[in-house]
C-alpha positions as CSV (number, residue, x, y, z in Angstrom):
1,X,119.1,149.5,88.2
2,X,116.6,146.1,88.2
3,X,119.8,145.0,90.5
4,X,119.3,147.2,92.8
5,X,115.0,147.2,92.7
6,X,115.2,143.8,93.3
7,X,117.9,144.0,96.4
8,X,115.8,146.7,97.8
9,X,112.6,144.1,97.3
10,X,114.2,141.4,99.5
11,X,115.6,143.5,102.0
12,X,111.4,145.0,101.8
13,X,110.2,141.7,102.1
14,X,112.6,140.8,105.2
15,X,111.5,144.1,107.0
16,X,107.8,143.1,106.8
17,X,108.6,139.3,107.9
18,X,110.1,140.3,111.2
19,X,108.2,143.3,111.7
20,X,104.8,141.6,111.7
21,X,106.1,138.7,114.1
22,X,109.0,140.0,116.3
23,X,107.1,141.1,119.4
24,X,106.1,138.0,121.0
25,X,109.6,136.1,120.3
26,X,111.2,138.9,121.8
27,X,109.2,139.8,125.1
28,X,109.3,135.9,125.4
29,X,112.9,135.4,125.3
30,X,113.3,138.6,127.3
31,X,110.7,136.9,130.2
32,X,112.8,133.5,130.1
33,X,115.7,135.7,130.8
34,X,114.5,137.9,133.2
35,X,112.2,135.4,134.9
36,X,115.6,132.4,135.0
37,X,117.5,135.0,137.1
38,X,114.8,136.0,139.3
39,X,114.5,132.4,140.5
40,X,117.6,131.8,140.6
41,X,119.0,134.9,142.7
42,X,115.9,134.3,145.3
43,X,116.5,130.8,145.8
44,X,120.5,131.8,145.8
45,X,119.9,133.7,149.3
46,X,117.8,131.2,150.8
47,X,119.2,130.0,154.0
48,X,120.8,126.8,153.5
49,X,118.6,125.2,156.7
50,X,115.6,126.6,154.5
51,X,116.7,124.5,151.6
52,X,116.5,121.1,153.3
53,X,113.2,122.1,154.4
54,X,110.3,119.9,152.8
55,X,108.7,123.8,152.1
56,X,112.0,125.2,150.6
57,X,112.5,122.1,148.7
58,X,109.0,122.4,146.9
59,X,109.7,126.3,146.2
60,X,112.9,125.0,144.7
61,X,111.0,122.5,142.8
62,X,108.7,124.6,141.8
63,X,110.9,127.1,139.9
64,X,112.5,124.7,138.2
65,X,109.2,123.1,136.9
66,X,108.3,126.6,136.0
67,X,111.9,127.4,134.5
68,X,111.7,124.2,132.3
69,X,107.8,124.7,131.0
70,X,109.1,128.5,130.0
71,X,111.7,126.8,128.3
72,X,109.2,124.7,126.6
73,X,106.5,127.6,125.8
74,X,109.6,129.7,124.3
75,X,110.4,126.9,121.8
76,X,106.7,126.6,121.1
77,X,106.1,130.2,120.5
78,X,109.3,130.4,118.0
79,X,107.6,127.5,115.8
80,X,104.3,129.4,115.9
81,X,106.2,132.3,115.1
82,X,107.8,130.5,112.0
83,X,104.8,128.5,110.6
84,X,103.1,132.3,111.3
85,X,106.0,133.9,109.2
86,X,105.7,131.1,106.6
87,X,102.1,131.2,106.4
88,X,100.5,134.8,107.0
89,X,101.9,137.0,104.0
90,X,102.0,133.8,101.7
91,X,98.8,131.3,101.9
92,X,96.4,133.5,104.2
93,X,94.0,136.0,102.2
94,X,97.2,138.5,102.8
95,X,99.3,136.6,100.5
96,X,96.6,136.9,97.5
97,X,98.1,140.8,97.9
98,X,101.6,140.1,98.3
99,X,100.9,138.1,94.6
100,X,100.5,140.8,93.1
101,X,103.3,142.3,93.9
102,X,106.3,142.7,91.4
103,X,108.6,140.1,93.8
104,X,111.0,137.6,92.8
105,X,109.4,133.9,94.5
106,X,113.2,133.2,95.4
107,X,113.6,136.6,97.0
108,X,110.4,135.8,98.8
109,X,111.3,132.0,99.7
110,X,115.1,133.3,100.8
111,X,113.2,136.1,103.0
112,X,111.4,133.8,105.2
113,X,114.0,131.3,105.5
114,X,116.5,134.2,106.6
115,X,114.0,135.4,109.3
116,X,112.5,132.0,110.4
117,X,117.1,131.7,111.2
118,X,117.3,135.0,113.2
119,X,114.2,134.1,114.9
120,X,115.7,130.3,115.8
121,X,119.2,131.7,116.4
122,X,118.5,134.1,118.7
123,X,116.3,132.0,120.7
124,X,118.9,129.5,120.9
125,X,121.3,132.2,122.7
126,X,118.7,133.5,125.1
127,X,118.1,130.0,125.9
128,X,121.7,129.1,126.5
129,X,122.3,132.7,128.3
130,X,119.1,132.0,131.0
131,X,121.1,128.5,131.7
132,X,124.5,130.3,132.3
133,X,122.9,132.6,134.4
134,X,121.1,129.4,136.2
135,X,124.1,127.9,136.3
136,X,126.1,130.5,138.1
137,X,123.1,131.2,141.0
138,X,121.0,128.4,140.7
139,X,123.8,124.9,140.4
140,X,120.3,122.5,139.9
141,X,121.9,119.4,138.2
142,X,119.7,120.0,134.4
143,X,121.5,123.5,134.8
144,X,125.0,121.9,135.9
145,X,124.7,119.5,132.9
146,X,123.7,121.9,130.3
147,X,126.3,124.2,131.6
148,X,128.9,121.7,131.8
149,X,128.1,120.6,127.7
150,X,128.0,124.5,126.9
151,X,131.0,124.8,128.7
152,X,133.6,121.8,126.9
153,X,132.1,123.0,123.6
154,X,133.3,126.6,124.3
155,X,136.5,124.7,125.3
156,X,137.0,122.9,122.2
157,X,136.3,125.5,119.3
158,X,136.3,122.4,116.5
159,X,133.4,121.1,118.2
160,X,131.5,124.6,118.6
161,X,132.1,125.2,115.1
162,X,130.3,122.0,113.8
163,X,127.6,122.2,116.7
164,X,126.6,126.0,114.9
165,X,126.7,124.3,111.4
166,X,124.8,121.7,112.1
167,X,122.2,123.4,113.9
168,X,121.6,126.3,111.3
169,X,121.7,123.9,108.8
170,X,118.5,121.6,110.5
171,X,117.2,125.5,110.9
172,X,117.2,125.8,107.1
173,X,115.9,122.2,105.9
174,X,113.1,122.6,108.6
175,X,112.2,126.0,107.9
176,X,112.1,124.8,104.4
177,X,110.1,121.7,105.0
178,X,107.6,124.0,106.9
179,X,106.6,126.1,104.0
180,X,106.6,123.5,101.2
181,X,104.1,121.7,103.7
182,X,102.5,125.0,103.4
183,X,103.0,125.5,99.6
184,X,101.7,121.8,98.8
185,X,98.7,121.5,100.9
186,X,97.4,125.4,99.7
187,X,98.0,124.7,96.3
188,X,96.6,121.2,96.0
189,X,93.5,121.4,98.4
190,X,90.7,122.9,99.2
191,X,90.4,125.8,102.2
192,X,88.5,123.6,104.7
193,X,91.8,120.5,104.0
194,X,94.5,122.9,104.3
195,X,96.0,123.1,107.5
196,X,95.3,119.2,108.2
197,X,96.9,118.3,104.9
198,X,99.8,120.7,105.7
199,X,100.3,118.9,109.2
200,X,100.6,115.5,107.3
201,X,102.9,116.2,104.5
202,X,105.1,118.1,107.3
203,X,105.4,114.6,108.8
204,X,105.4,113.0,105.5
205,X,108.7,115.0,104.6
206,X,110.5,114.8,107.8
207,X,109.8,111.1,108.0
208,X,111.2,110.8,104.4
209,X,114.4,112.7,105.0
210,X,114.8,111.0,108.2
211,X,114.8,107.5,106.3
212,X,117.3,108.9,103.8
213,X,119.5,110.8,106.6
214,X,120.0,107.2,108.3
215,X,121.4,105.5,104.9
216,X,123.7,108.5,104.2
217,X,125.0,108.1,108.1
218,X,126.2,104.5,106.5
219,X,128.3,106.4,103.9
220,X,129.6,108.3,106.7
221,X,133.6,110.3,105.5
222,X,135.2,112.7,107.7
223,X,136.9,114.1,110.7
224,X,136.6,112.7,114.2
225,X,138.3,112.0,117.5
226,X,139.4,108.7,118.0
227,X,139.6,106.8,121.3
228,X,143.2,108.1,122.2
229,X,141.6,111.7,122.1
230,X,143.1,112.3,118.1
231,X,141.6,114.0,115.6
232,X,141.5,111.4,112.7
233,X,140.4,110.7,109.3
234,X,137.6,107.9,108.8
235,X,134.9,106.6,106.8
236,X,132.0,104.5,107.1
237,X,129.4,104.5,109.9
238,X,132.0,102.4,112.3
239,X,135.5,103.5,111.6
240,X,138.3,105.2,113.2
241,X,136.0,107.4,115.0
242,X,135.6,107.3,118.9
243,X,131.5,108.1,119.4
244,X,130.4,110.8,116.5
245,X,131.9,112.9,112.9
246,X,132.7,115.9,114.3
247,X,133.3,117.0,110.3
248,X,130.8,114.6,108.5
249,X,131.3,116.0,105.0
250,X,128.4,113.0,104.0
251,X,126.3,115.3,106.5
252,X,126.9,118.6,104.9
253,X,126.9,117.3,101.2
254,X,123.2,115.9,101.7
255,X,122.0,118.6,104.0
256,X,123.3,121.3,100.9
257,X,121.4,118.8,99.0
258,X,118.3,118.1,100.8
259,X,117.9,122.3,101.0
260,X,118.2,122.8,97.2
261,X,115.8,120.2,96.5
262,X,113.7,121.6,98.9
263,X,113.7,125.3,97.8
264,X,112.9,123.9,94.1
265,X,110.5,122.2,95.2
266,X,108.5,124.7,97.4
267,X,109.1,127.2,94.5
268,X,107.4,124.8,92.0
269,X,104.4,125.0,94.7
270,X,104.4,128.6,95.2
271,X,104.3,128.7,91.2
272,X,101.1,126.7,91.2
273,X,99.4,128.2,93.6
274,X,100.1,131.3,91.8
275,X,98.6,130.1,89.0
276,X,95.1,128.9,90.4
């Protein structure tokens, strides 16, 4: 029965995370789409003798500089929407309620982490589905090249496989480093220091990581492609491998790491601040 309470809890806890920040992730992404093939189909059926025009080359230009800046305000948005997520029902006066509710800190650390990744993965696939359909009316040479590196990873499954690891895994260390900023900076300081002190331990954290990321790379073991196009077993930073680890089990072994330390470590926060 407390199985099931506390199951019922998380999924709770999940509901109200994405239903007090889904709205303006979603109409966004749905703008980027819809706004990616409205550009694109007008300046498909412009007359080719329009197009060398100086006039039809600045409306071209113009959409693409709009295009990209969308792109830009989208990925913007989904970090407000995060740090929002991360912050709102757990350091704002809001949280001082959810405290006092019977919750599990893990269930509550795990909650946000799972919504801050829908949020991130489903922004990511709007993103890359806006530059397919560029692609396909549009042919501008970002779209071309973005469509072309979309296009060999669908074409090598391998590849797309550790490109989707990868990625959610930097979605999970970052959403992680994002609240235990949060958790350090609101259980350590004083209202008026907060959000400065969060920004600076953010930094603090990913510049610590990154230093330790770059020594692992040296200890570098996995599977790659080697200069004849094989797939090959190496180790160490320069080995066998032709350009990057597609497997890089040094990679995954720190990352799984990195994100346990992190969660203990923003639990032992949340703790303290609970506490106060």
């Amino acid at each position: 029965m407390e199985h099931i309470k506390k199951k019922n809890t998380f999924l709770l806890l999940i509901k109200h995370a994405i239903k007090n920040t889904w709205k303006l992730l979603l109409i966004a992404n749905g703008l980027i789409i819809g706004m990616v093939t409205l550009f694109s189909l007008l300046i498909k059926f412009f007359p080719d003798a329009f197009g060398r025009t100086f006039f039809g080359q600045t409306i071209i230009v113009t959409f693409a500089a709009l295009i990209i800046a969308a792109y830009a305000a989208v990925i913007t948005l989904l970090i407000y929407t995060v740090v929002q997520n991360c912050y709102k029902s757990i350091f704002s006066d809001e949280g001082y309620l959810t405290f006092t509710l019977p919750i599990d800190i893990n269930h509550l650390i795990f909650s946000r982490i799972l919504v801050n990744f829908i949020y991130a993965i489903f922004t990511v696939i709007c993103i890359v589905f806006s530059i397919v359909i560029a692609e396909l009316f549009f042919g501008a040479n970002l779209f071309v090249l973005l469509y072309n590196l979309i296009s060999s990873l669908l074409s090598n499954p391998l590849v797309l496989i550790s490109a989707f690891v990868e990625i959610a895994i930097y979605i999970i260390i970052y959403s992680y480093v994002i609240m235990l900023a949060l958790s350090m900076a609101n259980s350590t300081f004083k209202q008026k220091n907060k959000i400065g002190m969060a920004i600076l331990f953010y930094f603090l954290i990913t510049a610590i990581l990154s230093v330790l990321q770059s020594i692992s790379s040296l200890l570098s073991f996995g599977f790659g492609y080697d200069q004849n196009g094989a797939i090959v077993f190496s180790f160490g930073a320069i080995g066998r491998v032709f350009g990057r680890y597609i497997i890089n089990f040094t990679d995954l072994i720190f990352n799984c790491g990195i994100i346990v330390g992190l969660h203990f470590l923003t639990r032992l926060f949340m703790i303290k601040k609970l506490e106060l």
